[in-house]
Steps between C-alpha positions, in 0.01 A plus 500: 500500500324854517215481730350836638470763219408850489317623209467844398227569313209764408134535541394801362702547199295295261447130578770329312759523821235342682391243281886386429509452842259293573562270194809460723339474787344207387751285445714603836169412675554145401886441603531372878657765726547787267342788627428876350407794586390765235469857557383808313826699448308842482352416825860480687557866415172608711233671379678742265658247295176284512304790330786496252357155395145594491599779237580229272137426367374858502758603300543204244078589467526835449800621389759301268721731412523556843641177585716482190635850668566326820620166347729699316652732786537208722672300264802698494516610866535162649735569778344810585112313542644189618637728779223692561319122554841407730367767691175410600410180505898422679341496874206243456708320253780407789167398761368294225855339443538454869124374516517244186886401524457415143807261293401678184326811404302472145364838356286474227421937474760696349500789735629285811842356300767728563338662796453189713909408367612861596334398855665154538820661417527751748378237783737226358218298488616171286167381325438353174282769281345366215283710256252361296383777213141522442521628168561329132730754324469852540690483862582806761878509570338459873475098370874494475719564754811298500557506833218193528624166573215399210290633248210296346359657179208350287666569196834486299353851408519610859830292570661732210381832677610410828870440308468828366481623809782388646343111642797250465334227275592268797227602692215475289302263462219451228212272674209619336195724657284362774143459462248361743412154505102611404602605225615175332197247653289505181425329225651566202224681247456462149475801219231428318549411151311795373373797556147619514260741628238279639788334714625796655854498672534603847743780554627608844618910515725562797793736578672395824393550828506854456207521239633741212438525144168534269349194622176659387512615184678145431247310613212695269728454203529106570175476573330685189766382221576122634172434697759361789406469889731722699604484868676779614662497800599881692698381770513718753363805337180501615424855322546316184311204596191709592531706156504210275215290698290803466642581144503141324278311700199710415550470109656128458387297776580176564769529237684663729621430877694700680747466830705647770800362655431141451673234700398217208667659236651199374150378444421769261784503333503143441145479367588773281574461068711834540641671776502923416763610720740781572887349510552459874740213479340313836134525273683419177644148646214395732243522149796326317516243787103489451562430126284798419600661164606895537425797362713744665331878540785740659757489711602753814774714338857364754508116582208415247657661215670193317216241625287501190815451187582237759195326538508511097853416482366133632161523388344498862267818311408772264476837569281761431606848495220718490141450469483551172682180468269311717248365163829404276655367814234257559435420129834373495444221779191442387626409078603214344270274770649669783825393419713786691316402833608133467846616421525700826344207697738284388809753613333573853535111505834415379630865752283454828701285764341424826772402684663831494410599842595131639788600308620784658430385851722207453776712391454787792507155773807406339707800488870400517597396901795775446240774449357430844849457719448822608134552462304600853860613629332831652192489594671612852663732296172643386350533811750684628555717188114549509566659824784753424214611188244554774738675742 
């Protein structure tokens, strides 16, 4: 059985690498004598690469088309980036192997797949590499390279992709995404029957950890045409948070509270009647896991793109386009005795599975005894490759 594991993951690029990991983390905590070791992958390419990272919420603030321009660059120069990655992080990745002697390296960011292969390659370094895509549909051909001994995808959606481009069917496996135990420990809530003004529904606003969108002007329009509470939460854009505390909290008070980066998220979520939110698949499935109706507000032009017709293919949400379609939006939960809401509840209930991440560790101990004949072959071979790099 696998026991020591590498992850690669990321902790500056949003928080969904993070949090998939530790809904993982969890449940290897809790098997006798497995052991893991997680890493930031920017981090092993020094401090160049780890400002890479750090880019990743400036931009995705400021600049959207931006990102869509990199997204779409990147896309189709995969050999060319996953080389320039090769490149840098190759030296503290052969230490770390030689450090951690791992039976199985897991990588759950796309940008460490083909790079972190390319490196075992040239070392003949026989490990079992298993990706695990942290995204629902809308997947970077950095997700699927076939050279992996396994791919995990949330998704049939994603499973499809990663056959597109080029994945042998053989190697994918559809297990569902993880979500953090917190997330599920609640008591199911009930839509009330009706609708009314003097009960007013509390709505949470967020948009990631990044903090983008028009939480504001959202919030005013909830508040004056619906009478609702709001809780907005900025995450870690504390520019924002200080605007809109100064901004709403003047004119609504107490109908309004507003957040940072909150480590109880699940709390507010799950005391929430709707969840505003833009389509970041890890935010998407932990308010789904919460049983927290959706409405879904935007999503970050690249590996957000098909989140919201998929959330609506299964009824996990409705979107809203534009603010203009914020008041019909609403009116259309809110009709026929709230009967849209109760349908989504319902779908979050019959989709959300929380043994997905029990799941998936169960199948990465278990990969097949032939995948591992050969695995830890080199970490001599490493060290002494590691040398002739450094030399």
């Amino acid at each position: 059985m696998i026991k020591n594991i590498l992850i690669i993951s990321s902790n500056y690029t949003g928080h969904g690498h993070k949090s998939i990991t530790e809904s993982l983390s969890e449940k290897f905590d809790i098997v006798p004598d497995v052991k893991i070791h997680v890493v930031d992958g920017f981090s092993l390419g020094g401090s160049t690469l780890l400002k890479v990272g750090k880019m990743y919420g400036p931009i995705t603030r400021n600049s959207e088309n931006l990102w869509k321009i990199i997204w779409d660059y990147t896309s189709v120069k995969v050999p060319f980036v996953n080389h320039l990655i090769e490149l840098k992080i190759r030296t503290r990745f052969l230490a770390l192997l030689d450090q951690v002697k791992p039976d199985l390296i897991l990588t759950v960011h796309p940008n460490f797949n083909g790079s972190i292969i390319n490196i075992l390659e040239k070392n003949n370094i026989h490990i079992p590499f298993v990706t695990l895509i942290a995204d629902l549909i809308s997947i970077t051909p950095f997700w699927a390279d076939p050279r992996a001994d396994y791919i995990i995808s949330p998704t049939e959606e994603a499973k499809d992709k990663c056959i597109e481009f080029g994945v042998p069917a053989d190697k994918i496996k559809v297990l569902g995404f993880p979500v953090r135990s917190r997330f599920y420990n609640h008591a199911a809530k009930d839509v009330p029957d009706h609708y009314t003004p003097g009960k007013p529904l509390n709505c949470l606003i967020m948009s990631g950890g990044e903090g983008v969108g028009n939480m504001g002007k959202m919030a005013k329009t909830l508040i004056e045409n619906f009478g609702f509470n709001i809780t907005i939460v900025a995450g870690r854009n504390e520019k924002l948070q200080a605007h809109l505390k100064k901004s709403l909290g003047k004119k609504y008070g107490d109908k309004v509270k507003i957040y940072g980066f909150t480590r109880n998220i699940q709390d507010l979520i799950a005391s929430s009647d709707i969840a505003f939110i833009r389509s970041s698949p890890n935010v998407m499935m932990e308010a789904v896991s919460c049983n927290t109706p959706i409405v879904i507000t935007g999503a970050l032009p690249g590996q957000e793109s098909g989140n919201p017709k998929f959330a609506e293919k299964y009824h996990l949400a409705i979107t809203c386009d534009s603010m203009n379609d914020l008041v019909p939006t609403i009116n259309e939960l809110l009709e026929n005795n709230v009967a849209m809401l109760k349908e989504i509840k319902k779908s979050q209930q019959e989709y959300v599975d929380p043994l997905i991440p029990e799941n998936i560790v169960k199948f990465i101990l278990n990969i097949p005894s032939e995948s591992l004949q050969t695995a830890g072959v080199s970490h001599e071979a490493s060290s002494m490759n590691k040398m002739n790099y450094e030399s």
